[in-house]
C-alpha positions in Angstrom: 33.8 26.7 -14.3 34.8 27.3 -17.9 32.5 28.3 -20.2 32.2 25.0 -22.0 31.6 23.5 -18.6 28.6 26.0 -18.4 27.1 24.6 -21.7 27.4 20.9 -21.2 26.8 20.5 -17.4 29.9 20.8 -16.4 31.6 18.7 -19.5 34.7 20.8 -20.3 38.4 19.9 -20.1 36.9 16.7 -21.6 40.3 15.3 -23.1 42.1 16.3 -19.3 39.3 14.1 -17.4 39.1 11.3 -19.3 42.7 10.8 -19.1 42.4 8.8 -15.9 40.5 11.4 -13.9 38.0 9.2 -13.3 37.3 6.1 -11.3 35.2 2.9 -11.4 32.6 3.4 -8.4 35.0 4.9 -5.9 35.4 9.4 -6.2 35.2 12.2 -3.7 31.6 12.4 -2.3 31.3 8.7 -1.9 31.3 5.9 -4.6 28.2 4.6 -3.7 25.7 5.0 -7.1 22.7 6.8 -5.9 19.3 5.4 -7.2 18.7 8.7 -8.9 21.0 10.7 -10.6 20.6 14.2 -12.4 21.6 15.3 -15.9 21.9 19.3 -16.4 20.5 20.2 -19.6 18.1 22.9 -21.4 15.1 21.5 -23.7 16.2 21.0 -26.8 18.5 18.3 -25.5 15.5 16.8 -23.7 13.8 16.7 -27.5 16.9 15.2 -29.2 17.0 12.5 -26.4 13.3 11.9 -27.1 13.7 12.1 -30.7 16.6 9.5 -30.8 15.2 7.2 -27.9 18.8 7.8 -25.9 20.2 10.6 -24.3 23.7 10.7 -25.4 26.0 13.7 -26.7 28.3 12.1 -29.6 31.4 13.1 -30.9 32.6 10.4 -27.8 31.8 13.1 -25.2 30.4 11.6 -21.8 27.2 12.7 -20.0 27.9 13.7 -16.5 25.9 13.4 -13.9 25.2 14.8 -10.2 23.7 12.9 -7.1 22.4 16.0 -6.4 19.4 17.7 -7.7 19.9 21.3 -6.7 23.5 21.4 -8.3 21.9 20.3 -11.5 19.7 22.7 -11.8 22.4 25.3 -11.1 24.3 24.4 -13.7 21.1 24.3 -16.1 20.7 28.1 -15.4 24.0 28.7 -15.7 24.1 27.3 -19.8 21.6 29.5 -21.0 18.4 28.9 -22.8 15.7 27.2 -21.2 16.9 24.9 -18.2 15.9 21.8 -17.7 17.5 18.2 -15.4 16.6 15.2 -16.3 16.2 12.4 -13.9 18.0 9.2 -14.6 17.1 5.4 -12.5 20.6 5.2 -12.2 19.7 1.4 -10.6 17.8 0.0 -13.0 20.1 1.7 -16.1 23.1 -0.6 -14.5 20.9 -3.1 -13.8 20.6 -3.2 -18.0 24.3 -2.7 -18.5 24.6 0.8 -18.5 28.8 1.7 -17.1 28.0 4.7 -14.9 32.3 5.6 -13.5 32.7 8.5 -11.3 35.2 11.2 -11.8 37.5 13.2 -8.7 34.6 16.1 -8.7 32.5 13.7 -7.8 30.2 13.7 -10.9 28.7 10.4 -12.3 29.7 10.0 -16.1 28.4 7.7 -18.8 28.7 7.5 -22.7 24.5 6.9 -23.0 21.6 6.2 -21.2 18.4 4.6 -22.8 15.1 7.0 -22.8 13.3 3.8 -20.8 15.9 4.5 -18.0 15.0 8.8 -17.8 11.8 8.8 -16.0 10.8 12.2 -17.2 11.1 11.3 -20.4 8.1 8.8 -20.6 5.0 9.1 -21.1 2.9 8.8 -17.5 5.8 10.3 -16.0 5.0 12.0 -12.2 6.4 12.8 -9.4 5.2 10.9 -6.0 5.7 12.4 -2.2 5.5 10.1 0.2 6.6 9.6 4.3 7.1 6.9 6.9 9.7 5.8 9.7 10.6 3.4 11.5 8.9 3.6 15.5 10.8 2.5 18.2 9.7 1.5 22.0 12.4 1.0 24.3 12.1 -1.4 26.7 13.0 -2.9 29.3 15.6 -5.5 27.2 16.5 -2.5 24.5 15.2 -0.6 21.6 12.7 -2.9 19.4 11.6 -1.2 15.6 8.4 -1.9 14.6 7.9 -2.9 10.9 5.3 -4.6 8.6 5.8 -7.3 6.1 4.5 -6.2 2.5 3.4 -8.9 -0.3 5.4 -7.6 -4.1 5.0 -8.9 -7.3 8.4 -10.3 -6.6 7.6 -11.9 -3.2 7.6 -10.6 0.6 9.5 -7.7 2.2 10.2 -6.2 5.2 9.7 -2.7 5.2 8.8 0.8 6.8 5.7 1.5 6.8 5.1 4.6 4.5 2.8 6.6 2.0 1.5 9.1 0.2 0.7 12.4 1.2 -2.4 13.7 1.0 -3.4 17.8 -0.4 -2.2 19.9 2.4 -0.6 17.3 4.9 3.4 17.5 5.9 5.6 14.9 6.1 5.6 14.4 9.3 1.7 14.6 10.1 1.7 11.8 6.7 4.3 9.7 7.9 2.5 9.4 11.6 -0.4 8.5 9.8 0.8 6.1 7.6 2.0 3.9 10.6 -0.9 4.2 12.4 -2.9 2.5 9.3 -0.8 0.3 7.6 0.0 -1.5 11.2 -3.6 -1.0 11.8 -3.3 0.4 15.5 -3.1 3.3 17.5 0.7 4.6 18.2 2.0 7.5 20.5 4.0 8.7 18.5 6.9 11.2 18.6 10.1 12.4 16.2 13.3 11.7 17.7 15.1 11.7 13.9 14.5 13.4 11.0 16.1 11.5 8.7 15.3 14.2 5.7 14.7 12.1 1.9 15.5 9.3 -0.4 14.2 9.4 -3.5 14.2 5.9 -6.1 12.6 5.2 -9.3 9.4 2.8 -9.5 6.8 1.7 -12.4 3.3 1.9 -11.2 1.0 -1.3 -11.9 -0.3 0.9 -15.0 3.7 0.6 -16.2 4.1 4.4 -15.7 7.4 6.0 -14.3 7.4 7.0 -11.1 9.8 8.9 -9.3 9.2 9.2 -5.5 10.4 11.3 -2.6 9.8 9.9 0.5 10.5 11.4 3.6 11.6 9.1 6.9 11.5 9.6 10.5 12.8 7.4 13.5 9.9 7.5 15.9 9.7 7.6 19.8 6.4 4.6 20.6 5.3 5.3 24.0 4.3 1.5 24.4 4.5 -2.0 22.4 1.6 -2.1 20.9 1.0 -6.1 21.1 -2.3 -6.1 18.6 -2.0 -5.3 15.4 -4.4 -5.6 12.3 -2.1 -4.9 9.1 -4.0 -2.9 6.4 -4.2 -6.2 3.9 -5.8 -4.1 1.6 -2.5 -2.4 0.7 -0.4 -5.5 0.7 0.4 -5.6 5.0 0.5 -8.9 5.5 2.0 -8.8 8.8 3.9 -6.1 11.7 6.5 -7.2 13.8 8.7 -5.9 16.5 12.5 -6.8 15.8 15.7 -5.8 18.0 18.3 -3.2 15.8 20.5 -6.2 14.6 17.6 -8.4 13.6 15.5 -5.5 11.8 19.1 -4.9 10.4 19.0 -8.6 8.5 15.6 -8.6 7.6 15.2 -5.4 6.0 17.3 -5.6 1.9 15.8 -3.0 -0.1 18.5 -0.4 -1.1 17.2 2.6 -0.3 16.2 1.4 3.0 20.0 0.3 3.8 21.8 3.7 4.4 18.6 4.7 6.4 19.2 1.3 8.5 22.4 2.4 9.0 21.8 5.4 10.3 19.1 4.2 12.7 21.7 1.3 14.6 23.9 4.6 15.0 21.5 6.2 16.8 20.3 3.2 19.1 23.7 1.9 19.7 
C-alpha cells in the first residue's frame, strides 16, 4: 500500500481505479452489500463530516469502504494521527439513493454519504450485543426449526428469537436464554453451529442509532416442545415449528437470509 493509500483508507491510484476498476455490485469478496460497511479515517475527518452534515472528501475523490471492521481499523493506524472507522448503514444509505459500486479489491466506494446514514455520528449513538438461534428437533419426519412471530411497527415477522446480553453473560449462555423466554418454555438445549455475527443498523423507539451485533447459534432441542406461551410483552405474538423449506419462505429479513442459508446446508 502506497503512502497515499495509507492516508485516505486505501484511496491512492485514484485516477488508475476509477478508470473502469470498479464494478456495479459484483467484485472479488462477493457483491453482496453488507448492512454495515466501515470507513477508515482519523478524527478530524469525523469533525468535518459532522461539521458539513456529510462525509465526503471533494476534489471528486470517492470514499472507500470495507465490509470488514478489523481491516478498517488497520488502515486507520496505519494513516497516522488519531484513528478512528466510522460505521456506515450501508442498507438504508441505498435505500435513500446513495450509489455504493465495488471495486476488484473488494472495497465498497461512494462519492458521499449523508451524516443520518453514519450511525456514530449521531447523537444517541451505541453500540447493542445481542444472541439467539434458531433450535432444531429432529424428528421422526425431519429436522423442524422453531421460531416465534414478532408484531413491528411495520407489521408481523417471522424471526429468531434473540436479545440482549446481560453484564457478564456470553453469547451463548444469552442466546439459550433468550429462547427459553421469548417462546416462553423450557428447551434442552445444545450448540451444534456457531454461526459467529451479523451486525445491521436500527433506530430505537427514542429515534436513536443503533448499531447491533448479534451473535447466532443453530441449536440441538432434545424434544418438540408442543406448549408454548410467547413473551407478548416483547412483541411474541406466536412460536411455531416449520420444516427447513417452509422456515426458508417465511423468514425475509436480510440479515436473517445468509444465516437461512447456511442453516438448510447444514440440515440437508
Amino acid at each position: 500500500m502506497t503512502q497515499a493509500d495509507k492516508k485516505t483508507g486505501g484511496q491512492g491510484n485514484r485516477g488508475r481505479r476509477e478508470r473502469g476498476h470498479h464494478r456495479r455490485g459484483r467484485g472479488r469478496g462477493g457483491g453482496r452489500l453488507p448492512d454495515i460497511l466501515y470507513h477508515a479515517c482519523d478524527v478530524g475527518r469525523v469533525a468535518e463530516a459532522r461539521e458539513a452534515g456529510s462525509l465526503m472528501l471533494g476534489d471528486g475523490r470517492k470514499l472507500f469502504m470495507s465490509k470488514s471492521e478489523s481491516q478498517a481499523w488497520l488502515v486507520a493506524h496505519r494513516a497516522g494521527g488519531q484513528p478512528a472507522v466510522l460505521y456506515i448503514d450501508a442498507t438504508r444509505a441505498k435505500q435513500a439513493g446513495t450509489n455504493f459500486q465495488i471495486n476488484n479489491r473488494g472495497l465498497w466506494q461512494a462519492s458521499a454519504v449523508s451524516q443520518k446514514h453514519v450511525l456514530n455520528l449521531r447523537d444517541g449513538f451505541a453500540h447493542q450485543y445481542s444472541a439467539g438461534g434458531f433450535p432444531v428437533y429432529y424428528g421422526p419426519n425431519g429436522p423442524e426449526i422453531a421460531l416465534i412471530k414478532v408484531r413491528r411497527r411495520f407489521g408481523t415477522t417471522w424471526e429468531i428469537a434473540k436479545g440482549k446480553l446481560e453484564p457478564g453473560e456470553g453469547p451463548v449462555q444469552c442466546a439459550i436464554r433468550e429462547l427459553q423466554e421469548e417462546m416462553g418454555a423450557e428447551m434442552d438445549l445444545t450448540v451444534e453451529h456457531d454461526f459467529g455475527f451479523v451486525r445491521f443498523g436500527f433506530m430505537t423507539p427514542e429515534r436513536e442509532p443503533r448499531l447491533k451485533t448479534m451473535y447466532v447459534y443453530q441449536l440441538r432441542c432434545a424434544e418438540r416442545v408442543e406448549e408454548f406461551h410467547p413473551a407478548l410483552g416483547e412483541s411474541v405474538e406466536e412460536v411455531g415449528w416449520f420444516t427447513p423449506s417452509q422456515a426458508d419462505r417465511v423468514v425475509t429479513h436480510r440479515s436473517l437470509r445468509p444465516l437461512m442459508r447456511r442453516l438448510l446446508q447444514n440440515l440437508s
